[in-house]
TORFIRO-442327 format. One line per 5 residues: number of its first residue (from 0); their letters; for each residue x, y, z of C-alpha. Coordinates in steps of 0.05 Angstrom, whole numbers, always signed. Layout:
<atoms>
NUM) A) X,Y,Z ~ ... .
</atoms>
This chain:
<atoms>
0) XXXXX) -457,-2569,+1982 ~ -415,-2606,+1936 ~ -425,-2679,+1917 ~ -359,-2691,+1904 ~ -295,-2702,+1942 .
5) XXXXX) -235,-2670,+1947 ~ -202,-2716,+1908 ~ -255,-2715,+1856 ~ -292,-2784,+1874 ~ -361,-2775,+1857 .
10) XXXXX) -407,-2784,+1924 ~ -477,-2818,+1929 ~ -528,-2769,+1894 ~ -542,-2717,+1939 ~ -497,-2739,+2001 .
15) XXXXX) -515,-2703,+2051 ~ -478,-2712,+2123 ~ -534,-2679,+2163 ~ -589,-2724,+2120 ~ -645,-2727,+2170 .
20) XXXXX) -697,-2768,+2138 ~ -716,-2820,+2170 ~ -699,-2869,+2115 ~ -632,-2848,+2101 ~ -575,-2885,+2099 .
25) XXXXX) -509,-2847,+2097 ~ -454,-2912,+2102 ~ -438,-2914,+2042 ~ -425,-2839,+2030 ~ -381,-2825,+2091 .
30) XXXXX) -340,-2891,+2077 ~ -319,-2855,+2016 ~ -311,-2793,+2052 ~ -260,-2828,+2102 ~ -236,-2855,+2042 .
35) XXXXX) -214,-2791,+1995 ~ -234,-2730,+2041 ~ -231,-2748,+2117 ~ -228,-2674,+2122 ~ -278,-2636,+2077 .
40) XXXXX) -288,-2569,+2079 ~ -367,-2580,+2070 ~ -380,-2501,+2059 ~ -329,-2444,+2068 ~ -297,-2447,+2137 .
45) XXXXX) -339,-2506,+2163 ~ -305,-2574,+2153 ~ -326,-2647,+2169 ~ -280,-2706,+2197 ~ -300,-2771,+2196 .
50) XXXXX) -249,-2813,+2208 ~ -237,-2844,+2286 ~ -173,-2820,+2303 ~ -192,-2749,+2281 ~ -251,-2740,+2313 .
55) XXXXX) -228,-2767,+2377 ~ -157,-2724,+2367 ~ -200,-2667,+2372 ~ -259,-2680,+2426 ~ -186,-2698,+2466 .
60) XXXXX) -157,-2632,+2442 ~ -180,-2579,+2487 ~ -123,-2518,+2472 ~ -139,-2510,+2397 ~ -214,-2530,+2392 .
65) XXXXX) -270,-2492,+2437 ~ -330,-2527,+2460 ~ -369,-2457,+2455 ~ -418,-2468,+2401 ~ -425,-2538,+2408 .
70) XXXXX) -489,-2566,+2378 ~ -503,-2501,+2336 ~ -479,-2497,+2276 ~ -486,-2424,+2267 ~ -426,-2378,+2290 .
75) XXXXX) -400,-2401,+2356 ~ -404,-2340,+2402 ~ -401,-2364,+2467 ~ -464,-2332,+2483 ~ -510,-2387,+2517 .
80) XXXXX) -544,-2357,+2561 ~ -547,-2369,+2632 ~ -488,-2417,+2629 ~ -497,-2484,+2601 ~ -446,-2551,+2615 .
85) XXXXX) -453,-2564,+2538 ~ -426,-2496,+2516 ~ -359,-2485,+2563 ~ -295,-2497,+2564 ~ -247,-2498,+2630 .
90) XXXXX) -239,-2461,+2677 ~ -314,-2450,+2678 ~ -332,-2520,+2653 ~ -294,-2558,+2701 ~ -324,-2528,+2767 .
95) XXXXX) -394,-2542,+2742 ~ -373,-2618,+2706 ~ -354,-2629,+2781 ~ -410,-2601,+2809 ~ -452,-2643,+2762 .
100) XXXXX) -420,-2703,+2758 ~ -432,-2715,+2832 ~ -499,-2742,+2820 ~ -479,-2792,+2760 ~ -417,-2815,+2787 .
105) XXXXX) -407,-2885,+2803 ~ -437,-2888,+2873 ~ -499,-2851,+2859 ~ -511,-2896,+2806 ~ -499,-2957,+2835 .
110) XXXXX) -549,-2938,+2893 ~ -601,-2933,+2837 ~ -598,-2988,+2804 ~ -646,-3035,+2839 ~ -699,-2981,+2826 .
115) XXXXX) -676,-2973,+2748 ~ -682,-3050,+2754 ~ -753,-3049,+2788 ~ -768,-2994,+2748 ~ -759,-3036,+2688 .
120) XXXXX) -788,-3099,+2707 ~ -850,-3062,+2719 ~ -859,-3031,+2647 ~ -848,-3101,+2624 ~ -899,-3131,+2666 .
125) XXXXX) -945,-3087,+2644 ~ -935,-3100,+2572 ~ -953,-3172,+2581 ~ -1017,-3198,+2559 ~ -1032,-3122,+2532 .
130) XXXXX) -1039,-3150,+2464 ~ -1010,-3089,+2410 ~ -953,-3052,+2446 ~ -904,-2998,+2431 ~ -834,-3012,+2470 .
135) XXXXX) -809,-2946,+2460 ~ -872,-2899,+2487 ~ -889,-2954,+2540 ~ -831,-2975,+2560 ~ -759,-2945,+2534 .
140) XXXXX) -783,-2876,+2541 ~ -816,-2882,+2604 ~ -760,-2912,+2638 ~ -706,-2862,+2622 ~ -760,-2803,+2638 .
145) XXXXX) -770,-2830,+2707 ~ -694,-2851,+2721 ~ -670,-2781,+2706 ~ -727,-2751,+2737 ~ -720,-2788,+2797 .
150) XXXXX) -639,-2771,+2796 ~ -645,-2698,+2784 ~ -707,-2684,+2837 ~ -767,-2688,+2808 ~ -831,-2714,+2827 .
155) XXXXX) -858,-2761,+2791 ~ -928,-2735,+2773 ~ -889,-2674,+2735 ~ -845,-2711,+2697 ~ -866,-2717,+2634 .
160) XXXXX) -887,-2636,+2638 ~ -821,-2614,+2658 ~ -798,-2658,+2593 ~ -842,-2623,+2545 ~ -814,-2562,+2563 .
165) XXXXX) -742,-2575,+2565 ~ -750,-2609,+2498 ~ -783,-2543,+2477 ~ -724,-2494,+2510 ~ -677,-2542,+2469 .
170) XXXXX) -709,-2543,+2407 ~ -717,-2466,+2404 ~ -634,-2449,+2413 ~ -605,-2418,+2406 ~ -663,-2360,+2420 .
175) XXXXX) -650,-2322,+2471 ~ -690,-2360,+2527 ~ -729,-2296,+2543 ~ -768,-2308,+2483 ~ -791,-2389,+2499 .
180) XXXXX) -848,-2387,+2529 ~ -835,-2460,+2560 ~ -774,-2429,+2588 ~ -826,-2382,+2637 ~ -868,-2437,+2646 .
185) XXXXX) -807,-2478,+2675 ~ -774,-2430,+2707 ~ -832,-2409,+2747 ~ -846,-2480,+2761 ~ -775,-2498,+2785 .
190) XXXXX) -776,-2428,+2810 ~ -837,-2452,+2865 ~ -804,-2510,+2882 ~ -742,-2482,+2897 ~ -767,-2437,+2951 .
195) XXXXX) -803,-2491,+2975 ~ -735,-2528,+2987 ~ -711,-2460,+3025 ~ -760,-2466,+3071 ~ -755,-2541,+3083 .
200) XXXXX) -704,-2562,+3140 ~ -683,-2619,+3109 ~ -661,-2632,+3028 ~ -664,-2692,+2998 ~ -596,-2722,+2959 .
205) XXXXX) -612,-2707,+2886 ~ -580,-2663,+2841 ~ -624,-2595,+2853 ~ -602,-2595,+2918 ~ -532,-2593,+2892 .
210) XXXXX) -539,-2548,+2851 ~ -563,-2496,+2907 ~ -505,-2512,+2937 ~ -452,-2513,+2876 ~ -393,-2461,+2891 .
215) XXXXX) -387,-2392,+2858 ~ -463,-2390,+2849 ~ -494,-2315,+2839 ~ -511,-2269,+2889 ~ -574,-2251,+2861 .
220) XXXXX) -622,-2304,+2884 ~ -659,-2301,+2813 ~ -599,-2307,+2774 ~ -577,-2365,+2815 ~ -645,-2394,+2800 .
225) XXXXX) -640,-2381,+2728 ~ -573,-2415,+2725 ~ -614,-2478,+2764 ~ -666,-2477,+2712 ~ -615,-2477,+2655 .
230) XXXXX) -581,-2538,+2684 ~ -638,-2576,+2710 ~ -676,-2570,+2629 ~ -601,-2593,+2596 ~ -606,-2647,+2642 .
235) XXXXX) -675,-2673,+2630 ~ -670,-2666,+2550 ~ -602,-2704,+2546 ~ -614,-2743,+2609 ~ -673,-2800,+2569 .
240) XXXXX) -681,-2788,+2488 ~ -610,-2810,+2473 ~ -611,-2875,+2517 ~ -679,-2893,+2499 ~ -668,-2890,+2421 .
245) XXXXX) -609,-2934,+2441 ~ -640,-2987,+2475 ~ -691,-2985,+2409 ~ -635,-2981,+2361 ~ -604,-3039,+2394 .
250) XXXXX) -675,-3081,+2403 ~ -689,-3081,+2324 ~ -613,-3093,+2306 ~ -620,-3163,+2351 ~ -696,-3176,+2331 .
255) XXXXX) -679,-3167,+2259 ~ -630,-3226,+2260 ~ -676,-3276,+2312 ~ -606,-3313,+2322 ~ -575,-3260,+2360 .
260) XXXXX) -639,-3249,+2404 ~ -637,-3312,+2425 ~ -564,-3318,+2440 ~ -581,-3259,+2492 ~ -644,-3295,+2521 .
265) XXXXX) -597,-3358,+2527 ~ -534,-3324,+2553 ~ -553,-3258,+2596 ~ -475,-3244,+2609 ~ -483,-3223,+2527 .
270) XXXXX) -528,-3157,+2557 ~ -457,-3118,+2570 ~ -432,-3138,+2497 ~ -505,-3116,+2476 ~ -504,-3052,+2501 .
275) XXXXX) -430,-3021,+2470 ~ -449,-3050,+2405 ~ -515,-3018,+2411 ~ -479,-2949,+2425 ~ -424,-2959,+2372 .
280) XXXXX) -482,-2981,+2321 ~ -536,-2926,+2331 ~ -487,-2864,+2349 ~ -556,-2835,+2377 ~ -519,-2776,+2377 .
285) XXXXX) -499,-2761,+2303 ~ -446,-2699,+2312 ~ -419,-2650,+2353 ~ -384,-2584,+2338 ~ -321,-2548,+2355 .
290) XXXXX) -292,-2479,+2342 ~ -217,-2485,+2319 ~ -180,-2433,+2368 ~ -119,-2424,+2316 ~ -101,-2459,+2259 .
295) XXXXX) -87,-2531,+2253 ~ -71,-2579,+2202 ~ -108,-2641,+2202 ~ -95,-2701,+2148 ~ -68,-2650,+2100 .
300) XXXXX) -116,-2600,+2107 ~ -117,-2526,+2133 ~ -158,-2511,+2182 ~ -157,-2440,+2198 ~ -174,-2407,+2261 .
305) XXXXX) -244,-2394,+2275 ~ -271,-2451,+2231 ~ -327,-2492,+2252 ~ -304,-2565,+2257 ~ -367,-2612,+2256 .
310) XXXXX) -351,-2685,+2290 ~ -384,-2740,+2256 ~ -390,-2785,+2303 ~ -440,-2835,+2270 ~ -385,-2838,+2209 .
315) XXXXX) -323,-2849,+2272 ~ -369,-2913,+2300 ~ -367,-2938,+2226 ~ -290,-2927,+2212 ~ -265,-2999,+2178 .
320) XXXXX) -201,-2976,+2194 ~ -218,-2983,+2274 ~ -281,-3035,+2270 ~ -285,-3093,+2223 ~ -355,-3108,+2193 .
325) XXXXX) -374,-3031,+2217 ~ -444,-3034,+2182 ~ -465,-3094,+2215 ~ -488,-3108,+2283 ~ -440,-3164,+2317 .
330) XXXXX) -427,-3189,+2379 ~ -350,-3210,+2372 ~ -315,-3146,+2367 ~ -285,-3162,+2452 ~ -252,-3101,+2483 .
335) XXXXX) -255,-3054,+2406 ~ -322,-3053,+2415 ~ -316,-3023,+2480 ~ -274,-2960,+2447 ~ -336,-2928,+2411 .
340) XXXXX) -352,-2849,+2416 ~ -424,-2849,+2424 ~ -403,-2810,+2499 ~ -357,-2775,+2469 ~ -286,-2776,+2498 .
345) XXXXX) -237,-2722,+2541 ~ -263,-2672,+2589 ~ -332,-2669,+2553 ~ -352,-2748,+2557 ~ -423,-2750,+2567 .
350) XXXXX) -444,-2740,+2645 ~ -491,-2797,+2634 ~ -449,-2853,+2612 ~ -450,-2896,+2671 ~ -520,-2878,+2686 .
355) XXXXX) -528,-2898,+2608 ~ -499,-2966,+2616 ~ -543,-2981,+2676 ~ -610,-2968,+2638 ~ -591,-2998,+2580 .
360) XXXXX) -568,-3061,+2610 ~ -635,-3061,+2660 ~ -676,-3054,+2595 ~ -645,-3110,+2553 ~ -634,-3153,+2609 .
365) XXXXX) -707,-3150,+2633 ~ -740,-3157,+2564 ~ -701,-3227,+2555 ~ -729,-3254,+2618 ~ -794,-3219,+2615 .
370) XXXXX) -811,-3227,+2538 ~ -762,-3268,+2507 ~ -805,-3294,+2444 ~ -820,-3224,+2416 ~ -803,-3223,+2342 .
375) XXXXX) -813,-3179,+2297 ~ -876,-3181,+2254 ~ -889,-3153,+2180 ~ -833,-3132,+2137 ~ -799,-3080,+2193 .
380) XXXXX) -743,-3032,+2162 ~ -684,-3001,+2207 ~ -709,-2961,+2256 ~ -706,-2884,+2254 ~ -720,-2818,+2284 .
385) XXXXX) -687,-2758,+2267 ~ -693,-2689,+2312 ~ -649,-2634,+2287 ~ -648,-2578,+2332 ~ -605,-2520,+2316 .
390) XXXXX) -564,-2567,+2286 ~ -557,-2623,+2338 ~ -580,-2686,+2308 ~ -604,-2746,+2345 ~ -620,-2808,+2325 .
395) XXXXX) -667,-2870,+2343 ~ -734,-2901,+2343 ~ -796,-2869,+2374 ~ -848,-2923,+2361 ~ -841,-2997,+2362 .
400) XXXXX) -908,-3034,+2349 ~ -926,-3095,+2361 ~ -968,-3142,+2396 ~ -980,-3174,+2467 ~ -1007,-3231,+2498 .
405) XXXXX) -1066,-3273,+2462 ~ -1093,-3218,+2430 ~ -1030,-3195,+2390 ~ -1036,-3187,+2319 ~ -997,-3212,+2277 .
410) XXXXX) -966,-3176,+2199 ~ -970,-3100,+2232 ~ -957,-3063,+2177 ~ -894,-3015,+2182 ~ -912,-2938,+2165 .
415) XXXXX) -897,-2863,+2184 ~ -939,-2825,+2237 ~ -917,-2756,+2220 ~ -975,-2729,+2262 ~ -952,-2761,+2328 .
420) XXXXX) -897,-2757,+2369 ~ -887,-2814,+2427 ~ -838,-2759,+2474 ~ -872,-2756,+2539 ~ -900,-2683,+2542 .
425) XXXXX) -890,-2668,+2466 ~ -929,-2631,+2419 ~ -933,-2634,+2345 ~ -896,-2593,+2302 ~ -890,-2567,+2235 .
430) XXXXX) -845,-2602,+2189 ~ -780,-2557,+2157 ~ -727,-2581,+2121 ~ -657,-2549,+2126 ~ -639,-2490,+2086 .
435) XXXXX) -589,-2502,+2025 ~ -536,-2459,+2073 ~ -516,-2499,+2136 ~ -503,-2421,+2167 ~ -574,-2406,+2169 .
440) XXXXX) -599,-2427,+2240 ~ -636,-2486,+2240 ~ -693,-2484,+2296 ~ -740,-2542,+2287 ~ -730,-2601,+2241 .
445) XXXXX) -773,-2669,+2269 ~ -798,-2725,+2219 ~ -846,-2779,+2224 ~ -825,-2841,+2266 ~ -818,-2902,+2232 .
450) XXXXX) -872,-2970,+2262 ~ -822,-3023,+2278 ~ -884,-3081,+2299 ~ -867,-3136,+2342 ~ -896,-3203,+2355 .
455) XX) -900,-3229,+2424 ~ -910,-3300,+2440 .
</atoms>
């Protein structure tokens, strides 16, 4: 990978747009990217765009770029296997979106939110008095998990299990899912309880009993369950990592200046303005990909059919040209800030956005009432996690320590756990790095979180 641009501007040493360690900072190398190469052709037919109105031209843009592929880097084939909501493109995409979006829609959501509410006040009430805590393993995490277990059908004892091996299946792809051993182990699981609603007279509302009844569903009673499986583990694995490193990124952006958490302890209608700045800010999702169908000219550069177009989303939510201040964390930006792409945009916005909102607002909103003198403690550095799987990167914190009640300590000191992983139902895995060529397939890349330690009065 080259370090400089197309125009010749020397980058940072060793920029590297899919940078996953967790101390990374990549402003100020895709600020000159949107600068002098908004379009860079990063290796031989793959090419990065940073800027805003590119990225969003093409996540809008769904005759000349292909949403087969997405989140693998590798050669887009098309080939998920059974099919999977983030791999399609219409016709088959929108009958399942439909299908799917059923259970997240407005309504649905709104009918859970005094349980996402109760929900939350209950991790917080727990916290208090516990003297050290970790906000993201006992509460964040744990409220997402149950939300989107509660939404898709789960009980709540399996919860975390059927996590694990979602975030497993995920991790693995794009392998064929014959060879993931959690995919058996969910698919007989799901497989069990399935037959158990067949039997019942009576389903309940949730989104596993839509999906036995979505339209144009197999014949074959175990590829219909496969299919049910596939959706039900892309549901779980998107459904709480991505708004719980959220809800972190945006706690340590407002603990880090004590001025801005207590302007939201003061003024709770500052929880909405909270939460898009939070999205715009941690872009918890760092990139997507696209196939280009035929060939299209973007800013001045080629891009020929069947190139891989990677969508840097974290670089969009930074574009000066769109936000002012982009590398800080403010609370003035009105109706802009609203216009962020952490969801995405077109035909493949996130499923989850309203459900999204809800959680994040409960989360924030209950923490100022509940614990509104935590601070943090020690000399805390921006929060990070990185997961790289097959080339999807997230983004966010796993652990933030602190203390509770009387007991708290005070000075935590801020350090890397690489043995430990706060996912409910995760294991720990062996640390890789990415090969030099972003064509090889990347399977597993996780790094240590960081300690963010708090201090609660």
């Amino acid at each position: 990978m080259t370090s400089r641009t197309a125009s010749g501007e020397a980058l940072p040493p060793a920029f590297d747009p899919f940078d996953a360690r967790p101390d990374r900072d990549l402003t100020e190398g895709y600020a000159a990217v949107r600068r002098h190469a908004p379009v860079w052709e990063i290796e031989p037919g793959i090419f990065l765009l940073s800027r805003y109105r590119d990225v969003r031209n093409v996540l809008l843009d769904r005759t000349d770029f292909s949403n087969h592929g997405n989140f693998f880097l590798g050669p887009a084939d098309g080939s998920a296997e059974p099919p999977n909501i983030t791999h399609l493109d219409p016709p088959e995409h929108t009958q399942l979106r439909a299908v799917l979006l059923e259970g997240f829609s407005a309504g649905p959501v709104r009918a859970a939110e005094p349980w996402v509410q109760s929900r939350a006040e209950q991790l917080a009430e727990d916290l208090a008095g516990a003297g050290v805590v970790d906000l993201c393993s006992q509460f964040a995490l744990p409220l997402t998990t149950s939300v989107i277990a509660r939404l898709v059908g789960l009980p709540p004892v399996d919860a975390d299990r059927v996590v694990g091996w979602s975030q497993e299946i995920v991790q693995l792809r794009p392998a064929a899912v014959a060879d993931i051993p959690a995919f058996t182990s969910l698919f007989g699981y799901l497989q069990a309880l399935l037959e158990d609603r067949r039997r019942s007279s009576g389903l309940p509302d949730d989104m596993i009993t839509r999906l036995m009844r979505r339209p144009g569903r197999p014949a074959d009673p175990a590829d219909d369950d496969r299919e049910i499986v596939t959706h039900v583990y892309q549901l779980m694995a998107a459904g709480y990592p991505t708004t719980a490193y959220t809800i972190g990124m945006g706690l340590h952006a407002l603990l880090a200046e004590p001025a801005l958490w207590a302007g939201v302890v003061a003024d709770r209608s500052l929880v909405a303005v909270v939460r898009e700045e939070s999205l715009r800010y941690g872009s918890a999702i760092r990139q997507v990909f696209r196939t280009a169908l035929r060939e299209r000219e973007i800013d001045g550069v080629t891009v020929p059919a069947g190139s891989r177009v990677v969508l840097a989303l974290e670089s969009a939510n930074r574009d000066e040209g769109v936000f002012f201040d982009p590398g800080r964390f403010r609370m003035d930006r009105g109706e802009i800030g609203r216009q962020h792409l952490a969801f995405g945009s077109g035909i493949h916005l996130c499923l989850g956005a309203t459900l999204a909102r809800t959680e994040i607002d409960a989360a924030i909103g209950v923490l100022a009432e509940r614990l509104a003198q935590m601070a943090l403690a020690g000399a805390a550095r921006p929060a990070h996690h990185h997961v790289l799987v097959a080339g999807d990167p997230l983004q966010g914190p796993q652990r933030l320590l602190g203390g509770a009640g009387d007991g708290a300590a005070e000075g935590v000191g801020v350090g890397f756990d690489e043995g430990s992983t706060s996912q409910p139902g995760s294991k720990s895995r062996q640390y890789i790095r990415r090969p030099v060529s972003l064509r090889h397939s990347v399977r597993r890349i996780r790094f240590g979180p960081p300690l963010l330690p708090l201090r609660l009065h």
